[in-house]
PyMOL Python script that loads the backbone (N, CA, C, O; Angstrom):
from pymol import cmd

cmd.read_pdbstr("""\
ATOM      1  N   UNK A   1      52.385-169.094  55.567  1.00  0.00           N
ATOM      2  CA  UNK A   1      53.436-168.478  54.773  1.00  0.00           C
ATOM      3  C   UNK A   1      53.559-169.217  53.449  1.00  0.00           C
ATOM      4  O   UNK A   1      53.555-170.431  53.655  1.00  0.00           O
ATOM      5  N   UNK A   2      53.670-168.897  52.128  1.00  0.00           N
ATOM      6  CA  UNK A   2      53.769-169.059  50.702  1.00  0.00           C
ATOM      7  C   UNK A   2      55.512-169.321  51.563  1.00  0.00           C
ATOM      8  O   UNK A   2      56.322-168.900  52.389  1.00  0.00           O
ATOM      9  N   UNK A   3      55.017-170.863  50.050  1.00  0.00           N
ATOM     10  CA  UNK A   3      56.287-171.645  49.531  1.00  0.00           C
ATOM     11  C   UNK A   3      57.100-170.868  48.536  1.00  0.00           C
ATOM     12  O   UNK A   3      56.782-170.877  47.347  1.00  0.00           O
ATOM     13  N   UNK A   4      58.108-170.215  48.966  1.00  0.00           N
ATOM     14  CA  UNK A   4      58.760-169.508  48.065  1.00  0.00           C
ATOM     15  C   UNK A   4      59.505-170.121  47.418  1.00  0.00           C
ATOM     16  O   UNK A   4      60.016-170.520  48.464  1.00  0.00           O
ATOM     17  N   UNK A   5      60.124-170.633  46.622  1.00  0.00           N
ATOM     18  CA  UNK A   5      61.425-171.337  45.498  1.00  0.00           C
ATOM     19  C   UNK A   5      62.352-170.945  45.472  1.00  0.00           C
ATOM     20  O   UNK A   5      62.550-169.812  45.035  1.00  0.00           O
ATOM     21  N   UNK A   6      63.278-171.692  45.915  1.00  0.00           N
ATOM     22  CA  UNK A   6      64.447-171.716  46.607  1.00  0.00           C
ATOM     23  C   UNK A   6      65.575-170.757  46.066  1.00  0.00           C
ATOM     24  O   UNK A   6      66.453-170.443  46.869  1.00  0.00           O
ATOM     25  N   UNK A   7      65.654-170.132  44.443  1.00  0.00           N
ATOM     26  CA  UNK A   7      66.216-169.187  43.986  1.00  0.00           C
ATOM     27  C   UNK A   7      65.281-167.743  44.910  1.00  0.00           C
ATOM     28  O   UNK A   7      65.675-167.054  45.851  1.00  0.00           O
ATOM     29  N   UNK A   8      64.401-167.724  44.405  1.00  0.00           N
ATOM     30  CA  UNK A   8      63.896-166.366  45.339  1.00  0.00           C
ATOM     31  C   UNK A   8      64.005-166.295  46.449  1.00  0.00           C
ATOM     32  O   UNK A   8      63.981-165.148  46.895  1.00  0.00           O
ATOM     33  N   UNK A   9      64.151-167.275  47.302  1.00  0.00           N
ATOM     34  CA  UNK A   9      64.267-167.746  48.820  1.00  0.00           C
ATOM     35  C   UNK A   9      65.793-166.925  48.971  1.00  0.00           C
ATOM     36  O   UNK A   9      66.000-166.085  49.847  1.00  0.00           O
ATOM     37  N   UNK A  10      66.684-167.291  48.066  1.00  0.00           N
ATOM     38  CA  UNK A  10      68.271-166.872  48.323  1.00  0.00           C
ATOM     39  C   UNK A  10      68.205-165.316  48.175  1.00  0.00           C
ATOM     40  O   UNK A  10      68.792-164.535  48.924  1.00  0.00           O
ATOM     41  N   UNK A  11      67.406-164.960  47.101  1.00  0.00           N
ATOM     42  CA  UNK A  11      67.212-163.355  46.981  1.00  0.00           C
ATOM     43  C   UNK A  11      67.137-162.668  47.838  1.00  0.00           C
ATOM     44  O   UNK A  11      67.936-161.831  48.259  1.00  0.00           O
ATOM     45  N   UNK A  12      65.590-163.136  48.375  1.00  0.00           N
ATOM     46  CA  UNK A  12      64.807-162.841  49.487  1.00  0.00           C
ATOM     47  C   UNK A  12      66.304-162.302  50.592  1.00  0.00           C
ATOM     48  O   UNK A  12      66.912-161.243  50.437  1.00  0.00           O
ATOM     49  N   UNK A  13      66.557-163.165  51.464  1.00  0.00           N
ATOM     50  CA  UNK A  13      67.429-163.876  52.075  1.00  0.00           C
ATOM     51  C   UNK A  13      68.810-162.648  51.986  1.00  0.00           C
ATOM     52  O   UNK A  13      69.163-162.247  53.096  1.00  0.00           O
ATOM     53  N   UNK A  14      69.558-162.069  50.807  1.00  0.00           N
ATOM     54  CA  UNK A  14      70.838-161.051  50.293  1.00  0.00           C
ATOM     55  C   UNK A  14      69.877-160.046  50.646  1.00  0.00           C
ATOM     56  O   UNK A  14      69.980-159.489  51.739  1.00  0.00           O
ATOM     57  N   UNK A  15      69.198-159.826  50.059  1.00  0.00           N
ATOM     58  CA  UNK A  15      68.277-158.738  50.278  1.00  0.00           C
ATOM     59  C   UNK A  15      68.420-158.016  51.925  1.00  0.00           C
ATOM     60  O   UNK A  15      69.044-157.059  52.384  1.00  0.00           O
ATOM     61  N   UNK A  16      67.431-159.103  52.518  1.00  0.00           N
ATOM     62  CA  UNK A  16      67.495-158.620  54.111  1.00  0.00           C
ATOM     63  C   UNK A  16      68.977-158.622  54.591  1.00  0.00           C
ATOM     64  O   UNK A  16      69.044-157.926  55.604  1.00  0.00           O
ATOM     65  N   UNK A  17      69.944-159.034  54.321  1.00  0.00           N
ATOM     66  CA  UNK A  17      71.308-159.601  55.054  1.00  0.00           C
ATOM     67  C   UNK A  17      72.116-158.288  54.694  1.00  0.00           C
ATOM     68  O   UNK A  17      72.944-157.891  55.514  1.00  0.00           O
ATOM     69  N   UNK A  18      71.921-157.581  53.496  1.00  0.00           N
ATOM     70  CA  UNK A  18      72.599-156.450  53.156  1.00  0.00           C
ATOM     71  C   UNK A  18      72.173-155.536  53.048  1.00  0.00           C
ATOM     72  O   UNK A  18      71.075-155.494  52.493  1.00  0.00           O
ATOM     73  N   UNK A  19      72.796-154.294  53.514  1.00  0.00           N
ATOM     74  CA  UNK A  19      72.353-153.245  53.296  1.00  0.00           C
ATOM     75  C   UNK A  19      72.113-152.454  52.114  1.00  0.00           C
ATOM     76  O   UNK A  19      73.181-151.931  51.795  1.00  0.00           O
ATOM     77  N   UNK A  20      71.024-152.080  51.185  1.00  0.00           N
ATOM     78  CA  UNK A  20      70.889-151.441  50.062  1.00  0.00           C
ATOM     79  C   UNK A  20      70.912-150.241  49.581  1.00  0.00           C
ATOM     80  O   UNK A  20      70.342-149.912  48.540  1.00  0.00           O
ATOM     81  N   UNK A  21      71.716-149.338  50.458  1.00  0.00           N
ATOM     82  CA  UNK A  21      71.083-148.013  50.112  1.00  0.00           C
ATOM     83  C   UNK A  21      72.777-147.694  49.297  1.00  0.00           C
ATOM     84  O   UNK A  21      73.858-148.282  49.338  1.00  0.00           O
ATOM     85  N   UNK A  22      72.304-146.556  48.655  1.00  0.00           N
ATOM     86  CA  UNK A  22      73.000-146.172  46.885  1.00  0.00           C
ATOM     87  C   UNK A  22      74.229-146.003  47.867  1.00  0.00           C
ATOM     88  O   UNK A  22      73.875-145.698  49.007  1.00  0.00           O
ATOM     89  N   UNK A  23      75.525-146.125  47.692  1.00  0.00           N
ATOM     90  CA  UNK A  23      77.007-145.740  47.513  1.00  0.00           C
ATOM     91  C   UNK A  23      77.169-147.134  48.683  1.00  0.00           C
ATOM     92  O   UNK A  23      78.311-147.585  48.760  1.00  0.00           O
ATOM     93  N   UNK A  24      76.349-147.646  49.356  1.00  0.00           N
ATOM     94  CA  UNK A  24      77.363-148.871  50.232  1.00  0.00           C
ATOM     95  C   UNK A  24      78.151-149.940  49.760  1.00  0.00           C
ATOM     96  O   UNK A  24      78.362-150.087  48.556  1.00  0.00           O
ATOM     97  N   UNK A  25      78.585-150.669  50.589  1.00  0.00           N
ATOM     98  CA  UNK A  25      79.029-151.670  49.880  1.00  0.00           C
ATOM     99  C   UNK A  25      78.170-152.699  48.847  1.00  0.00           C
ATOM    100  O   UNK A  25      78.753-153.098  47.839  1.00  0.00           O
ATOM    101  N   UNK A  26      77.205-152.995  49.028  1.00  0.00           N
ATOM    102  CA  UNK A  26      76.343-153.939  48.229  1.00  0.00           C
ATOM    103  C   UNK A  26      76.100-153.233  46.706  1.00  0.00           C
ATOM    104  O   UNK A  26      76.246-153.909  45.688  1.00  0.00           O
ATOM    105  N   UNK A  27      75.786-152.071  46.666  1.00  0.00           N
ATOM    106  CA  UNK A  27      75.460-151.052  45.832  1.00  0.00           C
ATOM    107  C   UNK A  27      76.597-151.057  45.053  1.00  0.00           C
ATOM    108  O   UNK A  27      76.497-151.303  43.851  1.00  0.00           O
ATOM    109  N   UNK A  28      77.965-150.755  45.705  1.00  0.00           N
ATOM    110  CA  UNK A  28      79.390-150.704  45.011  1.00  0.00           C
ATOM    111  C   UNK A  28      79.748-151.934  44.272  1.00  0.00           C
ATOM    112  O   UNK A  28      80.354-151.986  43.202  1.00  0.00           O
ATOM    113  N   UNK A  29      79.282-152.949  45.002  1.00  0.00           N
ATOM    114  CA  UNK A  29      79.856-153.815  44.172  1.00  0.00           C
ATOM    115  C   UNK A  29      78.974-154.622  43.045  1.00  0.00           C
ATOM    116  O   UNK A  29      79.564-155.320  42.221  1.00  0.00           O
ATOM    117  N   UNK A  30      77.502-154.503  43.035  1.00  0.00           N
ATOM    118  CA  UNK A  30      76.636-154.576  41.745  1.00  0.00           C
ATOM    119  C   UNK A  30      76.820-153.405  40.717  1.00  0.00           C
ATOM    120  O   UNK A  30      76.403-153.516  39.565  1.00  0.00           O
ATOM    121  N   UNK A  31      77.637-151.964  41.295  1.00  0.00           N
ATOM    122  CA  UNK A  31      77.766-151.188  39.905  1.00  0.00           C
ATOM    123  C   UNK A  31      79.182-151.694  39.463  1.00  0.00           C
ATOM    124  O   UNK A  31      79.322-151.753  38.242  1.00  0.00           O
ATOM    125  N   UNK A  32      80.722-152.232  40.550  1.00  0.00           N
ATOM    126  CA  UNK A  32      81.173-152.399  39.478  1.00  0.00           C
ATOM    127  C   UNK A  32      81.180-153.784  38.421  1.00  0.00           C
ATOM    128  O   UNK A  32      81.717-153.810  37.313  1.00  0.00           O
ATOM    129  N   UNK A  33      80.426-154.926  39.085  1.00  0.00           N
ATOM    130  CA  UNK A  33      79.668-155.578  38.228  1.00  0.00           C
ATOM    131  C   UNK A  33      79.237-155.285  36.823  1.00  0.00           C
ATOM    132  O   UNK A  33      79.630-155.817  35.784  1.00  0.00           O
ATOM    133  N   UNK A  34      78.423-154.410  36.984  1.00  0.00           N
ATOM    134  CA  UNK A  34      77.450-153.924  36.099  1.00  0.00           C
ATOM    135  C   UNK A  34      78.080-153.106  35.172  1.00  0.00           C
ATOM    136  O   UNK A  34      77.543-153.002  34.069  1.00  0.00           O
ATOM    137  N   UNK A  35      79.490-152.282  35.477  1.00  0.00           N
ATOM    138  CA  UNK A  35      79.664-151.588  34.552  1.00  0.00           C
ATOM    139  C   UNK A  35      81.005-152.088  34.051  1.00  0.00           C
ATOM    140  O   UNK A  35      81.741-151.320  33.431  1.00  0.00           O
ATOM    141  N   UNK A  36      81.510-153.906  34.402  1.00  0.00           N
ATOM    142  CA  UNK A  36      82.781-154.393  34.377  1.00  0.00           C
ATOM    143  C   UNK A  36      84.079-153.906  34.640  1.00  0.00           C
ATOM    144  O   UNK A  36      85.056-153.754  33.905  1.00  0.00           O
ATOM    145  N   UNK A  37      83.827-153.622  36.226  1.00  0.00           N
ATOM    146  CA  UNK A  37      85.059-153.409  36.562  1.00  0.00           C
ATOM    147  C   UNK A  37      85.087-154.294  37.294  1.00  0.00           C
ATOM    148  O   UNK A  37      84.194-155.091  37.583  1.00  0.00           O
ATOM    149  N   UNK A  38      86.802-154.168  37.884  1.00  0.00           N
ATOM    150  CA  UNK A  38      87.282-155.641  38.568  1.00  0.00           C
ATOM    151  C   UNK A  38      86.638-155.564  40.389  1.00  0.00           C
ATOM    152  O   UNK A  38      86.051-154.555  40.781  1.00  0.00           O
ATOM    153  N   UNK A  39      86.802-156.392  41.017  1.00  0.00           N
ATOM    154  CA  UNK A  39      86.249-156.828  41.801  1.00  0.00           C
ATOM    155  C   UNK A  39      87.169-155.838  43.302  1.00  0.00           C
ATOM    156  O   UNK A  39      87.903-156.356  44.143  1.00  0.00           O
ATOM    157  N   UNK A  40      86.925-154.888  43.234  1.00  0.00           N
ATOM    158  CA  UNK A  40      87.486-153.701  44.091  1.00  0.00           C
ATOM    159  C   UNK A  40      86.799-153.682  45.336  1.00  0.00           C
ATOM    160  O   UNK A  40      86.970-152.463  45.368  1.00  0.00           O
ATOM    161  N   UNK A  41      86.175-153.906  46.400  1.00  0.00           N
ATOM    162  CA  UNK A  41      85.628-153.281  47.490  1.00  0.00           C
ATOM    163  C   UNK A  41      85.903-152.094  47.630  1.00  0.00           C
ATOM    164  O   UNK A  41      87.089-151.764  47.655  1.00  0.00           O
ATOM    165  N   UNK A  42      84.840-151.101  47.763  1.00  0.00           N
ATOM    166  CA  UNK A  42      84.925-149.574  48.187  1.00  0.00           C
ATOM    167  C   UNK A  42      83.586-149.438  49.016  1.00  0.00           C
ATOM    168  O   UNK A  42      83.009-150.521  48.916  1.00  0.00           O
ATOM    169  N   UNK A  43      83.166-148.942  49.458  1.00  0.00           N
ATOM    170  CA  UNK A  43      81.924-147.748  49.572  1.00  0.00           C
ATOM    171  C   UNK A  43      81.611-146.479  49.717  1.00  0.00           C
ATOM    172  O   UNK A  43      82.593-146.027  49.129  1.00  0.00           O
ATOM    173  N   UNK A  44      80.834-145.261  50.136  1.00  0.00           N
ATOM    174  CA  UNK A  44      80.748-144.499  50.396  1.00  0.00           C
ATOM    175  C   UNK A  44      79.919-143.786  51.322  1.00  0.00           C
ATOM    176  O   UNK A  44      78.694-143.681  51.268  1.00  0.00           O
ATOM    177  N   UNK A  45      80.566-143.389  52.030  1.00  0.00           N
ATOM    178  CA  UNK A  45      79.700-143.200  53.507  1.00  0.00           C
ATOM    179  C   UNK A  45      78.356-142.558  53.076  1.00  0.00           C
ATOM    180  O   UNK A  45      77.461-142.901  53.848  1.00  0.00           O
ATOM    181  N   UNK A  46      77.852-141.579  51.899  1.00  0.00           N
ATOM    182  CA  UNK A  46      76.339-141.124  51.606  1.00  0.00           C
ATOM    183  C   UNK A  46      76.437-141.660  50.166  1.00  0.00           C
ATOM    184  O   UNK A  46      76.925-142.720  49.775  1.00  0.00           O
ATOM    185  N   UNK A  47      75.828-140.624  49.445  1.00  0.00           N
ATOM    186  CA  UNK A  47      75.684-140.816  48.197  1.00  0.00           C
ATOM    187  C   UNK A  47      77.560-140.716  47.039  1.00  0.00           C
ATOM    188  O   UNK A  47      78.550-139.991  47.143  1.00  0.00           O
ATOM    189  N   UNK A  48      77.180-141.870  46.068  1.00  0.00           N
ATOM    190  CA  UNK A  48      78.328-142.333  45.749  1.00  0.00           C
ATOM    191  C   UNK A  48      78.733-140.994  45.128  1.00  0.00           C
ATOM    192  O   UNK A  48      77.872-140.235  44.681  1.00  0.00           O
ATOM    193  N   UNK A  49      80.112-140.682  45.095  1.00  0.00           N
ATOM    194  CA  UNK A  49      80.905-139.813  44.712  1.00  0.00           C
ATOM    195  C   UNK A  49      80.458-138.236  45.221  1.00  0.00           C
ATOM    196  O   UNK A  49      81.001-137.163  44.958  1.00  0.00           O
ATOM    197  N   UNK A  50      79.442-138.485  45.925  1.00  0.00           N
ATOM    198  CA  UNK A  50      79.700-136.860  46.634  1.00  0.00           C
ATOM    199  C   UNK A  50      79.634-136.991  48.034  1.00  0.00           C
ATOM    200  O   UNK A  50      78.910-136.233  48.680  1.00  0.00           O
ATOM    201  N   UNK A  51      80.372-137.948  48.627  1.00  0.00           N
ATOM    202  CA  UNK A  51      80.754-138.630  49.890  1.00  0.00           C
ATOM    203  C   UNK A  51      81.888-139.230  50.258  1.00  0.00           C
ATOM    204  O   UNK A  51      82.199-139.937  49.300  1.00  0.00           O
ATOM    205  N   UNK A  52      82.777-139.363  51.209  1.00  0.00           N
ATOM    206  CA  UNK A  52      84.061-139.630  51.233  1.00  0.00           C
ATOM    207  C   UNK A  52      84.141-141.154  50.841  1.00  0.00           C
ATOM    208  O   UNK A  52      83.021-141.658  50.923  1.00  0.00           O
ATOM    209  N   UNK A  53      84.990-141.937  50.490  1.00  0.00           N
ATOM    210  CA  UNK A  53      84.906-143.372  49.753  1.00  0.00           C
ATOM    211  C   UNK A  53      85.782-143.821  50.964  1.00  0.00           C
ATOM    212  O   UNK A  53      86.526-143.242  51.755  1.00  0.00           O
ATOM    213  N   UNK A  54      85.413-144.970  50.787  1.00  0.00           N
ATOM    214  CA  UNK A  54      86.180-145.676  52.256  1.00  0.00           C
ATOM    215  C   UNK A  54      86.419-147.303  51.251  1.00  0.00           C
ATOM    216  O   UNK A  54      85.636-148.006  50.612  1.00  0.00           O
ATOM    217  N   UNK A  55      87.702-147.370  51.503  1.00  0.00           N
ATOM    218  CA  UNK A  55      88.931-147.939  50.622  1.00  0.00           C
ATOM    219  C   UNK A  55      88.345-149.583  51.629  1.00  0.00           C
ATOM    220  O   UNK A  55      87.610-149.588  52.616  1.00  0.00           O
ATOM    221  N   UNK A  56      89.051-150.930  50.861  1.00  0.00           N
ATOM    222  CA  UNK A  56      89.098-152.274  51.256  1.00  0.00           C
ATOM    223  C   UNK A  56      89.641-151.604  52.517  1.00  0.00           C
ATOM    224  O   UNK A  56      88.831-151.240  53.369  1.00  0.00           O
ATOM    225  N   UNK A  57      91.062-151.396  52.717  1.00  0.00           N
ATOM    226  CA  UNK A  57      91.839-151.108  53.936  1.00  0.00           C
ATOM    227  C   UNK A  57      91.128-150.908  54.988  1.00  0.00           C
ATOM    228  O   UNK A  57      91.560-151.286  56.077  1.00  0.00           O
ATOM    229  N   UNK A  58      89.779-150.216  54.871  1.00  0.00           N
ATOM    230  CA  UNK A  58      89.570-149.879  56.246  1.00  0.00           C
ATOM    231  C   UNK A  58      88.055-150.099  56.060  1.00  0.00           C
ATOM    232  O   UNK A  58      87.205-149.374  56.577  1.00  0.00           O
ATOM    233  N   UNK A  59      87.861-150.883  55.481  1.00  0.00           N
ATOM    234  CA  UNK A  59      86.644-151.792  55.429  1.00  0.00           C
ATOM    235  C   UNK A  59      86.453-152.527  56.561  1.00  0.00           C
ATOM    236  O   UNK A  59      87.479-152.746  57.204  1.00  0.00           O
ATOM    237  N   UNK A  60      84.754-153.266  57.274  1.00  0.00           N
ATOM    238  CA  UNK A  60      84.762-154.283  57.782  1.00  0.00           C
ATOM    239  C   UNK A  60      84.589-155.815  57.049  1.00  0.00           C
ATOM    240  O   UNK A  60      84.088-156.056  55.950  1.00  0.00           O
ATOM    241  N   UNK A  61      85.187-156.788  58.057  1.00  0.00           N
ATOM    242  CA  UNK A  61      85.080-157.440  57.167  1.00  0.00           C
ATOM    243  C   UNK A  61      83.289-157.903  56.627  1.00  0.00           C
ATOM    244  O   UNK A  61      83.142-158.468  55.543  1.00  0.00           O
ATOM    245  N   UNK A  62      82.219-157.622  57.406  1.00  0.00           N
ATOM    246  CA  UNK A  62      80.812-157.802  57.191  1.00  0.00           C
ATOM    247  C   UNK A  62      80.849-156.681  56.021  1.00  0.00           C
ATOM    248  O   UNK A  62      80.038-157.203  55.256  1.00  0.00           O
ATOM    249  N   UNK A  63      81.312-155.312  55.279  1.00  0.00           N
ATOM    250  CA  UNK A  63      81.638-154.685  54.844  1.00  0.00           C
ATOM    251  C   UNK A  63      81.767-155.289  53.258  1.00  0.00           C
ATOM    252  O   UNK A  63      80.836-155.583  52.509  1.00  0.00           O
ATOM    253  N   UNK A  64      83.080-155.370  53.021  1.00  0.00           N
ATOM    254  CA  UNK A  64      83.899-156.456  52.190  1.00  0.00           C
ATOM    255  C   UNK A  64      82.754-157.669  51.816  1.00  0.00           C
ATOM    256  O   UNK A  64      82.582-157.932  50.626  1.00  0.00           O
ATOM    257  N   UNK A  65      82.003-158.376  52.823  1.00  0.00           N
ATOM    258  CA  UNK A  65      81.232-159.397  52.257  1.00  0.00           C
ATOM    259  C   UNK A  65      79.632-158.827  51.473  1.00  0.00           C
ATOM    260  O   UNK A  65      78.801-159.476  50.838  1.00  0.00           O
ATOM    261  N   UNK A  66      79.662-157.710  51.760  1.00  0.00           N
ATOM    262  CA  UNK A  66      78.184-157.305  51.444  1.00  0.00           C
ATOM    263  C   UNK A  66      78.930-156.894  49.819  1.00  0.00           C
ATOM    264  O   UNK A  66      78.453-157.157  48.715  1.00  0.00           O
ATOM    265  N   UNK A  67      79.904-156.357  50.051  1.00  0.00           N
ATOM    266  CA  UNK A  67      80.512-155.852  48.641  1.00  0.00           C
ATOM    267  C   UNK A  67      80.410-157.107  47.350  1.00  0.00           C
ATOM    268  O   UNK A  67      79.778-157.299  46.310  1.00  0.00           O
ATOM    269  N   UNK A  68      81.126-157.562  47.911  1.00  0.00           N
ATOM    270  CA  UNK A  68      81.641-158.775  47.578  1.00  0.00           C
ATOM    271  C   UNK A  68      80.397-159.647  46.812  1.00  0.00           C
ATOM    272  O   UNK A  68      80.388-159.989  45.630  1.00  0.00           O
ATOM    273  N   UNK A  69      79.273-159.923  47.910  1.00  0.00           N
ATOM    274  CA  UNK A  69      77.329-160.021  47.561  1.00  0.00           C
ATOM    275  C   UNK A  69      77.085-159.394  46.474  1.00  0.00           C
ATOM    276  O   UNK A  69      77.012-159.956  45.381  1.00  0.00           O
ATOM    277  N   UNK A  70      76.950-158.295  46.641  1.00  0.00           N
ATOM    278  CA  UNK A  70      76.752-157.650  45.308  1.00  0.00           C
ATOM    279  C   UNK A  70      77.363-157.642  44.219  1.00  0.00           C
ATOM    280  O   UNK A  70      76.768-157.538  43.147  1.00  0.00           O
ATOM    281  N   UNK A  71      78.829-157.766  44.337  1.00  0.00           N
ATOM    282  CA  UNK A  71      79.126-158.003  43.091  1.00  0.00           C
ATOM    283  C   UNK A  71      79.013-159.885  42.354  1.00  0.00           C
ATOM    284  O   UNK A  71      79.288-160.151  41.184  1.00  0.00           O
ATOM    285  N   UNK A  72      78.655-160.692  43.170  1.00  0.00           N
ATOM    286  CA  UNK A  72      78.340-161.528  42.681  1.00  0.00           C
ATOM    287  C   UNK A  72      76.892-161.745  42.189  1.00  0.00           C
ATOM    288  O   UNK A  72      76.634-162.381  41.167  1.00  0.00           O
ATOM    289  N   UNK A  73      76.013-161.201  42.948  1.00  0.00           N
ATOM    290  CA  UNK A  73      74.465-161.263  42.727  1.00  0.00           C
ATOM    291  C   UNK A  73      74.546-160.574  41.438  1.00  0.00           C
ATOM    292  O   UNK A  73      73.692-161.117  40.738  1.00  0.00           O
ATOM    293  N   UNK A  74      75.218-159.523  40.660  1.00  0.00           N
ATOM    294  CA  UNK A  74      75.017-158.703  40.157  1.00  0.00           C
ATOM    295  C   UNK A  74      75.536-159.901  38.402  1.00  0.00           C
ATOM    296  O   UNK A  74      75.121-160.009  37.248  1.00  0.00           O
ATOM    297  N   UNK A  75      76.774-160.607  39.383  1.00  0.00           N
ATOM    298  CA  UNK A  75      77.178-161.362  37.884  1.00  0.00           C
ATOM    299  C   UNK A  75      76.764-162.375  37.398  1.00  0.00           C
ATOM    300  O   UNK A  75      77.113-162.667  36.254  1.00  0.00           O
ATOM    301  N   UNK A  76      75.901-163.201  38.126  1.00  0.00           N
ATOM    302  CA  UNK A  76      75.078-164.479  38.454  1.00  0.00           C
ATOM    303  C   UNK A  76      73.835-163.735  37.906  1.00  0.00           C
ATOM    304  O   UNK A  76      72.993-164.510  37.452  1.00  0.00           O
ATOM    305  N   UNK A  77      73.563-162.624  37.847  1.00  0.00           N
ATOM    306  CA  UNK A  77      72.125-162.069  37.395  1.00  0.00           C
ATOM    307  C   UNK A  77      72.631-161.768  35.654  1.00  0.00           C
ATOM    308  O   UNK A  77      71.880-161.663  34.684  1.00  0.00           O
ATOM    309  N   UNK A  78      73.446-161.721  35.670  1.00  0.00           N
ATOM    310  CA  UNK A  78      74.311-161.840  34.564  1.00  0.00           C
ATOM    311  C   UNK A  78      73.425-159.920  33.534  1.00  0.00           C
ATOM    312  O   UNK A  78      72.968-159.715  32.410  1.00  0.00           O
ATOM    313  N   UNK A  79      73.620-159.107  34.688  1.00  0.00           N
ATOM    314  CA  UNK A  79      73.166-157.790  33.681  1.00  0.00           C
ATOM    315  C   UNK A  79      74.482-156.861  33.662  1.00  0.00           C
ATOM    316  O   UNK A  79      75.065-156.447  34.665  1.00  0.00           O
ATOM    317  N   UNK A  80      74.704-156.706  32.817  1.00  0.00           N
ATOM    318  CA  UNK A  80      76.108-155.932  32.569  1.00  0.00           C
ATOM    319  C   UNK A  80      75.806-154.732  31.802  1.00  0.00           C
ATOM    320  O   UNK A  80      74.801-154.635  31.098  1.00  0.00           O
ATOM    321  N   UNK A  81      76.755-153.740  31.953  1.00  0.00           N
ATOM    322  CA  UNK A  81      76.558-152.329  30.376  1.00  0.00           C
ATOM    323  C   UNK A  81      76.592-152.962  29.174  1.00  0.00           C
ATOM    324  O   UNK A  81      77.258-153.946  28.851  1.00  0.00           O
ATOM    325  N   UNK A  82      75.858-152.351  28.566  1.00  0.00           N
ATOM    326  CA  UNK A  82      75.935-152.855  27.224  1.00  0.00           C
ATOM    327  C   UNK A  82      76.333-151.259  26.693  1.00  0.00           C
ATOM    328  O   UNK A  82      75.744-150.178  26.666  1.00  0.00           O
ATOM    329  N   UNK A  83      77.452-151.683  26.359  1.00  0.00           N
ATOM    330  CA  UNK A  83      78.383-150.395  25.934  1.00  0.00           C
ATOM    331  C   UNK A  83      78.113-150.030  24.084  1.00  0.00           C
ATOM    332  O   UNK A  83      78.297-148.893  23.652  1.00  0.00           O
ATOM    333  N   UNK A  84      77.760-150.945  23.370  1.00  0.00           N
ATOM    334  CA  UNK A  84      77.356-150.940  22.138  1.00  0.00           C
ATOM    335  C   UNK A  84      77.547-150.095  21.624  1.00  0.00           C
ATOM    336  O   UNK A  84      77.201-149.997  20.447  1.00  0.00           O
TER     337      UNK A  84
END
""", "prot")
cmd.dss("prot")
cmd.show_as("cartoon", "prot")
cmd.util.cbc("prot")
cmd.orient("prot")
């Protein structure tokens, strides 16, 4: 097995631990990252906004942390809108 470096190792690592597919929590919280909004947990049970949204309230908490993942991976990656 290749010596991976310990930043990609952590990637690697969010990657497998969360789920990636478009409207979940991980997804929700790198767009509102990305498009600077505040740090909200949501997701959406299919695709974002043409799927019912499921609020913090009734989040899990493994839920909430994947959110949460993403929106930090997203700010630590430091890519934001550039609204210009």
């Amino acid at each position: 097995m290749n010596d991976l470096g310990l930043d990609i190792q952590k990637e690697v690592d969010s990657i497998i631990k969360h789920e990636r597919r478009h409207g979940g929590p991980y997804d929700r919280g790198g767009a509102d990252s990305y498009y600077g909004r505040g740090c909200n947990p949501h997701y959406f049970t299919a695709g974002t906004h043409n799927s019912p949204k499921v609020d913090e309230k009734n989040m899990s908490e493994d839920e909430i942390i994947a959110y949460k993942a993403g929106y930090a991976d997203n700010e630590a990656a430091g890519e934001h809108k550039d609204w210009g």
